[in-house]
TILO-387671 format. One record per residue (C-alpha): residue in one letter; x negated, y, z negated; residue number from 1. Coordinates in nm, 4 decimals, decimal comma. Example, Ala and Ser with C-alpha at 12.3 -4.5 7.8 and 13.67 -1.06 7.14 Angstrom:
<node "A"; <-1,2300; -0,4500; -0,7800>; 1> <node "S"; <-1,3670; -0,1060; -0,7140>; 2> 
This chain:
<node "X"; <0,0723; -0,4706; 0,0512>; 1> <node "X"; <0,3402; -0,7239; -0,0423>; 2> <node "X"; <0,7007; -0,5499; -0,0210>; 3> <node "X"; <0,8439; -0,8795; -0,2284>; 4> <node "X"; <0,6277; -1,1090; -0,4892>; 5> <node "X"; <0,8905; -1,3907; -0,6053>; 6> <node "X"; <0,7135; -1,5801; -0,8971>; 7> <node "X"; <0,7904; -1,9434; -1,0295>; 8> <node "X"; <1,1618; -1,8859; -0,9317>; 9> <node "X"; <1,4467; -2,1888; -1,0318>; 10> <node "X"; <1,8144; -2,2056; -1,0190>; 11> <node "X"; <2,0212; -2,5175; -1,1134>; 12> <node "X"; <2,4040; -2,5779; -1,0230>; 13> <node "X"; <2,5619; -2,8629; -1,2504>; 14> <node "X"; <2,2309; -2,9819; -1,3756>; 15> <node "X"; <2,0984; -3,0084; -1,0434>; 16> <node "X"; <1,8064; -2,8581; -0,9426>; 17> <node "X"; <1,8159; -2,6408; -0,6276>; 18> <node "X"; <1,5345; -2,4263; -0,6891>; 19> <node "X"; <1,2368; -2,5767; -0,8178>; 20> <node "X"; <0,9554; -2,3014; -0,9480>; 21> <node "X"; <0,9171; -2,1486; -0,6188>; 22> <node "X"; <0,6288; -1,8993; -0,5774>; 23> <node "X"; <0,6269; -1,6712; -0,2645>; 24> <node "X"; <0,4777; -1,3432; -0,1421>; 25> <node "X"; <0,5823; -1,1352; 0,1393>; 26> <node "X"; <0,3938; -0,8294; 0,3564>; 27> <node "X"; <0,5494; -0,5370; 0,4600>; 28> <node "X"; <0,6970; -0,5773; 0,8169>; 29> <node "X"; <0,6154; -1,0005; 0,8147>; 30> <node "X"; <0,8414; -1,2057; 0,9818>; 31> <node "X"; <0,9300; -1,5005; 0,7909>; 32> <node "X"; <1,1276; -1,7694; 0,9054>; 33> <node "X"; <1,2352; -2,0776; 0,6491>; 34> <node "X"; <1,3148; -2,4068; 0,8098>; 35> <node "X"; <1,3700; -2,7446; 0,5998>; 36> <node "X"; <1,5894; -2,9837; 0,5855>; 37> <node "X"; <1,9978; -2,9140; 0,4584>; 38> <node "X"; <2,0316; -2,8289; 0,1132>; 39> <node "X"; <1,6585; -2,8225; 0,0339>; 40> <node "X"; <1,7213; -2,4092; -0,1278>; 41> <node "X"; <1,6497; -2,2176; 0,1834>; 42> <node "X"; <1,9754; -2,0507; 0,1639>; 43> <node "X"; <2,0070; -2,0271; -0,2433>; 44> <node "X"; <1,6817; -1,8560; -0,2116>; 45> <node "X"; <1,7942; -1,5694; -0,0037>; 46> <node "X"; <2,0988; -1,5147; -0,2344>; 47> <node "X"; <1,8723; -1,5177; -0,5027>; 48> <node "X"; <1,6941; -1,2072; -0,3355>; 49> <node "X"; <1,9867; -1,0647; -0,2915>; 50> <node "X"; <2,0680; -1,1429; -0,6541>; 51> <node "X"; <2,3816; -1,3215; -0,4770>; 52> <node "X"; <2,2867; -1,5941; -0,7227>; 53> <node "X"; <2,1101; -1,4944; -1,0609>; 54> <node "X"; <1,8661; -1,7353; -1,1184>; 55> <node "X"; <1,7942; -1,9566; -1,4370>; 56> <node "X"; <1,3894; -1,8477; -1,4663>; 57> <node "X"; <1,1622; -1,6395; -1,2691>; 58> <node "X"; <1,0924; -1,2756; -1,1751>; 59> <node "X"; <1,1762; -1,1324; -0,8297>; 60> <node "X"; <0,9171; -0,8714; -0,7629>; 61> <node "X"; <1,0268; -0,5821; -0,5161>; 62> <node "X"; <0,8855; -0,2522; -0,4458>; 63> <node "X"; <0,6925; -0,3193; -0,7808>; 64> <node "X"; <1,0590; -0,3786; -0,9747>; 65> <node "X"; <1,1593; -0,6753; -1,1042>; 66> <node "X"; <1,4987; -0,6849; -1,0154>; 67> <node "X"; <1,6632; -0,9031; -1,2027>; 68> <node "X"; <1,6396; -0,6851; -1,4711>; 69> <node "X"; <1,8193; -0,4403; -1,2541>; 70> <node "X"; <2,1746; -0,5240; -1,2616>; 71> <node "X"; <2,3058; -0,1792; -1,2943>; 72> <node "X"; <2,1593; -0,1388; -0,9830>; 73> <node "X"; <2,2899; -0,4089; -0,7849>; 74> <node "X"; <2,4262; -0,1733; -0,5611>; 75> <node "X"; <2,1025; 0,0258; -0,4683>; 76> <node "X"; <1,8930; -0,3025; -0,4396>; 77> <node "X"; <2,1242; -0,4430; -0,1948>; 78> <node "X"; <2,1555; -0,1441; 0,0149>; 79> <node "X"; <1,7521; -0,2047; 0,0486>; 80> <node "X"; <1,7291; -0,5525; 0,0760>; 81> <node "X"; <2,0069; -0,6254; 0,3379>; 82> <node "X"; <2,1750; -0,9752; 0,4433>; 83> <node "X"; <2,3253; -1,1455; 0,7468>; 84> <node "X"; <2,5351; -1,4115; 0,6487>; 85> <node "X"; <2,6328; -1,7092; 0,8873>; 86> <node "X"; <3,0340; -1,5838; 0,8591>; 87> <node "X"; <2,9963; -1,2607; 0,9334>; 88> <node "X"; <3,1337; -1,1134; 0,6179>; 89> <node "X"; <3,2757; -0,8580; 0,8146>; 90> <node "X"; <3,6032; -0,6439; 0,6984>; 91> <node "X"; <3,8372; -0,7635; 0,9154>; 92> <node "X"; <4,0858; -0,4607; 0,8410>; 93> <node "X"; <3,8590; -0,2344; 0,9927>; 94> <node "X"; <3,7468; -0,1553; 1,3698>; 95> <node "X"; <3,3576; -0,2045; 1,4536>; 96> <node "X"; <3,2878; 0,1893; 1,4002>; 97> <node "X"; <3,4234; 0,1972; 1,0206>; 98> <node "X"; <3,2635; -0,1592; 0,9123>; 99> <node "X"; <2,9196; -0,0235; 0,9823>; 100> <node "X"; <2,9671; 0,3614; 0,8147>; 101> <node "X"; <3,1746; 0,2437; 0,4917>; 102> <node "X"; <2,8211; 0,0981; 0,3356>; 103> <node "X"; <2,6558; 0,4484; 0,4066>; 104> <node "X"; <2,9371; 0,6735; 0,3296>; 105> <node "X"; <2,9901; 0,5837; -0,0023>; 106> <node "X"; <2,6318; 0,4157; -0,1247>; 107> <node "X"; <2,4344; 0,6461; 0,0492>; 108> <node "X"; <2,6690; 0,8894; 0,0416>; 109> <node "X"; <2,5837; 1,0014; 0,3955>; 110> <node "X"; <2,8012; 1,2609; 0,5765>; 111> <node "X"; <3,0509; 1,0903; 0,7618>; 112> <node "X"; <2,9581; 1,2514; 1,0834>; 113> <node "X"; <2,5707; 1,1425; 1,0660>; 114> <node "X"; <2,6699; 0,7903; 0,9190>; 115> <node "X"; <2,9073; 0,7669; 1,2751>; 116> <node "X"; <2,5997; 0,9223; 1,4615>; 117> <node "X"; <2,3797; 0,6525; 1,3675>; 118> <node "X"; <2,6365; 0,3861; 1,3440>; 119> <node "X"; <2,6771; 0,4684; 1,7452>; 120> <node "X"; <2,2821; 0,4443; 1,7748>; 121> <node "X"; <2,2748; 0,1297; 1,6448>; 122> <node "X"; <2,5836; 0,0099; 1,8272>; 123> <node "X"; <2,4376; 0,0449; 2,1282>; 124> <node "X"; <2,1066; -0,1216; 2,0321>; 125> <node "X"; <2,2829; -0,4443; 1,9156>; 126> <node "X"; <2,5098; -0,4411; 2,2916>; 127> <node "X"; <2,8123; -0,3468; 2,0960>; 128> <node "X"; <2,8339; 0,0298; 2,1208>; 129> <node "X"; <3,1919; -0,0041; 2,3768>; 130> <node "X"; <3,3636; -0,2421; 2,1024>; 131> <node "X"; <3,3673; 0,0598; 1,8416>; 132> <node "X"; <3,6802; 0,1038; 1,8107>; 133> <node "X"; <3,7879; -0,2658; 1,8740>; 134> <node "X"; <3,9688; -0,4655; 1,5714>; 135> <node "X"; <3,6945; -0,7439; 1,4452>; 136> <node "X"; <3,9629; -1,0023; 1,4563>; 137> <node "X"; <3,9599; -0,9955; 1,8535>; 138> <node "X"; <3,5594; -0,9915; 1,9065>; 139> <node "X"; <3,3914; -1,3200; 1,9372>; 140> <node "X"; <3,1411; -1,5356; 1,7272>; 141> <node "X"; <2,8683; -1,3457; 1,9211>; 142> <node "X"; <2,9932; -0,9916; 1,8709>; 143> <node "X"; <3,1003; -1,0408; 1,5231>; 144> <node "X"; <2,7657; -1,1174; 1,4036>; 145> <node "X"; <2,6055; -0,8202; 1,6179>; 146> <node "X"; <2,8055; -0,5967; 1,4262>; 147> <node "X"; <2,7282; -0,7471; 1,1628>; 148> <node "X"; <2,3564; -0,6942; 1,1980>; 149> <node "X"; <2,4140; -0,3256; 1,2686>; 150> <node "X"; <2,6349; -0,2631; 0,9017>; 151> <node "X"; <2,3248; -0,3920; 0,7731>; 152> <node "X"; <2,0619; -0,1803; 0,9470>; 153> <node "X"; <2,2998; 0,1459; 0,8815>; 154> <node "X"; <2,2331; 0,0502; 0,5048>; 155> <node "X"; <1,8356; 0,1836; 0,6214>; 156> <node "X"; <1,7244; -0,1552; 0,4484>; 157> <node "X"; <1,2934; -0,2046; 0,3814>; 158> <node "X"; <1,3909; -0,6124; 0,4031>; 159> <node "X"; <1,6590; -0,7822; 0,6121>; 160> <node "X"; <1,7721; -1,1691; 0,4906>; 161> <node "X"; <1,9303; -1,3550; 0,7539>; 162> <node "X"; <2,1433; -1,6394; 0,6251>; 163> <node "X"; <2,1108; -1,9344; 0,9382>; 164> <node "X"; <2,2739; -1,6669; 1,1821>; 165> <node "X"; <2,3413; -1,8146; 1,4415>; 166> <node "X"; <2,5045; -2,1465; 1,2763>; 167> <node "X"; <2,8498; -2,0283; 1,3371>; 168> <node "X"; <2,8278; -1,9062; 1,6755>; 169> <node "X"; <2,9269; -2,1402; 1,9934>; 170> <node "X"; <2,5702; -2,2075; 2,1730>; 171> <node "X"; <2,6458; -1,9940; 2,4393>; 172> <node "X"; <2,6521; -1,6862; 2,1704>; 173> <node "X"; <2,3450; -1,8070; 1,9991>; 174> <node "X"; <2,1081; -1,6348; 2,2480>; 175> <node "X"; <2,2522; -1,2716; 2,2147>; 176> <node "X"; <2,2269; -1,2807; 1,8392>; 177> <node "X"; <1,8759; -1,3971; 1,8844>; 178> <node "X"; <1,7878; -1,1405; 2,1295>; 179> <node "X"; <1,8775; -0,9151; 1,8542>; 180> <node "X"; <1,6656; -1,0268; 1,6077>; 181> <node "X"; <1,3974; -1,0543; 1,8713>; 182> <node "X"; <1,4105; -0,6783; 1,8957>; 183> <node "X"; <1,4313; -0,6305; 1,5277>; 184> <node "X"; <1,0865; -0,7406; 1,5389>; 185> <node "X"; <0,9033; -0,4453; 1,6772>; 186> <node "X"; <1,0927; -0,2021; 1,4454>; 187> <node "X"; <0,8299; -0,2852; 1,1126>; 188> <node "X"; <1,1849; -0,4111; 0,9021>; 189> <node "X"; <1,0280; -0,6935; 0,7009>; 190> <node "X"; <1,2665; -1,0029; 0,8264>; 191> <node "X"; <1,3001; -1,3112; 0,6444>; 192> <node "X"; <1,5080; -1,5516; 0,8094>; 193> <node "X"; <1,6831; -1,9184; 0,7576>; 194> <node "X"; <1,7035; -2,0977; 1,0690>; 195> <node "X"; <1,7792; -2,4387; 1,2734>; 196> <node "X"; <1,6579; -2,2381; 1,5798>; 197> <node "X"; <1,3177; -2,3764; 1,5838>; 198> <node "X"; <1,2149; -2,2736; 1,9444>; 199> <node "X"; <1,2788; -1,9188; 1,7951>; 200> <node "X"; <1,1078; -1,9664; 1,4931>; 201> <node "X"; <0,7941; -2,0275; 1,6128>; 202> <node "X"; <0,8068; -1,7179; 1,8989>; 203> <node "X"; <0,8845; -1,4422; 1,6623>; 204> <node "X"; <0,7761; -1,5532; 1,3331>; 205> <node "X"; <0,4487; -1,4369; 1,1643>; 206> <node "X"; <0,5134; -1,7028; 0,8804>; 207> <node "X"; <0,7091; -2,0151; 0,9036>; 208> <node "X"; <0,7900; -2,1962; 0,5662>; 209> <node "X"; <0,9098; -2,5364; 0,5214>; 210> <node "X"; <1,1265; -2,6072; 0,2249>; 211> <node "X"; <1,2665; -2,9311; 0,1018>; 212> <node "X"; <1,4257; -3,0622; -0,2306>; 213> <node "X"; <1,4084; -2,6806; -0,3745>; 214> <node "X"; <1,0329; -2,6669; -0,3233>; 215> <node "X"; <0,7865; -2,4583; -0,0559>; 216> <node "X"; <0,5885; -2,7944; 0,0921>; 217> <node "X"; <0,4155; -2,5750; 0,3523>; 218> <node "X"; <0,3643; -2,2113; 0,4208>; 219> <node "X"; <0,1837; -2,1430; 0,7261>; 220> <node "X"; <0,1172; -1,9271; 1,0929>; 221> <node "X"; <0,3780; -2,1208; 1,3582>; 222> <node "X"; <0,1283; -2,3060; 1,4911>; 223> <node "X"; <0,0014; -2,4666; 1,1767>; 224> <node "X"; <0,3558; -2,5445; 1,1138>; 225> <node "X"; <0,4734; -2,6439; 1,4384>; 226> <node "X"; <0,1408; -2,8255; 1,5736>; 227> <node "X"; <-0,0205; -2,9141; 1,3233>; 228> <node "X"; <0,1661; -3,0131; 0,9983>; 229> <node "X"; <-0,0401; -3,1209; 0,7135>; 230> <node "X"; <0,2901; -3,2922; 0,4978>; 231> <node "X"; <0,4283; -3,5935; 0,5613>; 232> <node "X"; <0,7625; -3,4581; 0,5537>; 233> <node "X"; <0,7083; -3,1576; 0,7183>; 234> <node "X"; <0,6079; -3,3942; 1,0138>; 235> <node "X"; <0,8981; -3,6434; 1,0030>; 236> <node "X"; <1,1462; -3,2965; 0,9908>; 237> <node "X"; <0,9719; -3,1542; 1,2717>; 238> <node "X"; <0,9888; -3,4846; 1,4532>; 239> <node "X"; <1,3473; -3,5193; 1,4106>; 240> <node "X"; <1,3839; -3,2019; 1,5120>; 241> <node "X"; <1,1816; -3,2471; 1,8939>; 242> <node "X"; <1,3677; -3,5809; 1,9474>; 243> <node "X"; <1,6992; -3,3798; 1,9874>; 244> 
């Protein structure tokens, strides 16, 4: 059953094309990871899901909605279809305990003693439970984005959109975000994921997709992307990629 059905999708910025009629259907509980060169879309795309960025033609298909004709929504659609940017987007005015119960407090409009409950549960799951009452401005790269990760699953999301997570972090951090989303896995979220972390990409992904100049070239299980690439460019990406 697809949870998301994006059909013939485009978005242009200053008369350049950044989407480019992108087609794409996603399973409940896949694990999707996009890969592609810099400014080939991958991120746009997610915004677009997240109706971050509205885009110019196209329907996004979710839960049998299309929600881009669901602005008065916005609110709702985003507390279901969560997203984990590269900067955190964290309130930095708050401690760790209060950035991940605002969202369900007053969206959800969860009691503010069950949104701390399960703020606390998922605290702990992410490593971070001890920080909760720790400023964000003192955590590091690595912490920050673990909190971030659990504001987003106290939101209860059916899809999860990380933005290139770990592309901020130092590369000692990277592997306890990662570890993270590795555990994500096994939880039946439906995860769709921008990364440079190719290693990763092909351990935990059911789906890897290959975008360049605002177009899906390939779409494919991680071994038919990472072993055996049918496009050209695909291959020379890939190859760039292993001679690092």
């Amino acid at each position: 059953m697809n949870i998301l059905e994006i059909k013939n999708l485009s978005i242009s910025f200053d008369n350049t094309t950044i989407i480019d009629d992108i087609s794409l259907n996603v399973k409940k509980g896949e694990i999707i990871s996009i890969i592609g060169p810099s400014g080939s879309g991958k991120s746009t795309l997610l915004k677009c899901i997240n109706l971050l960025n509205i885009p110019d033609t196209g329907e996004i298909i979710f839960n049998g909605t299309n929600i881009l004709t669901s602005f008065n929504k916005v609110n709702q659609i985003r507390s279901k279809i969560g997203m984990v940017f590269q900067s955190f987007n964290l309130f930095n005015n708050m401690n760790v305990l209060k950035n991940c119960i605002i969202g369900p407090t007053k969206i959800l409009k969860i009691k503010k003693s069950e949104a701390e409950l399960e703020a606390l549960r998922l605290l702990d799951l992410v490593g971070m439970k001890e920080f909760k009452n720790a400023k964000v401005a003192t955590l590091s790269g690595g912490q920050r984005q673990r909190v971030a990760i659990a504001r987003c699953l106290a939101m209860k999301p059916d899809i999860i959109l990380f933005d290139e997570p770990t592309s901020a972090l130092d590369p000692e951090m990277v592997g306890e975000v990662l570890d993270v989303i590795k555990k994500l896995t096994n939880d039946g979220i439906t995860l769709i994921i921008v990364t440079h972390e190719m290693a990763f990409a092909k351990e935990i992904s059911d789906r890897v997709i290959f975008m360049s100049d605002g177009k899906i070239v390939e779409d494919g299980t991680p071994s038919e992307i990472f072993d055996n690439p049918k496009n050209e460019r695909t291959k020379s990406f890939l190859q760039r990629f292993n001679n690092h």
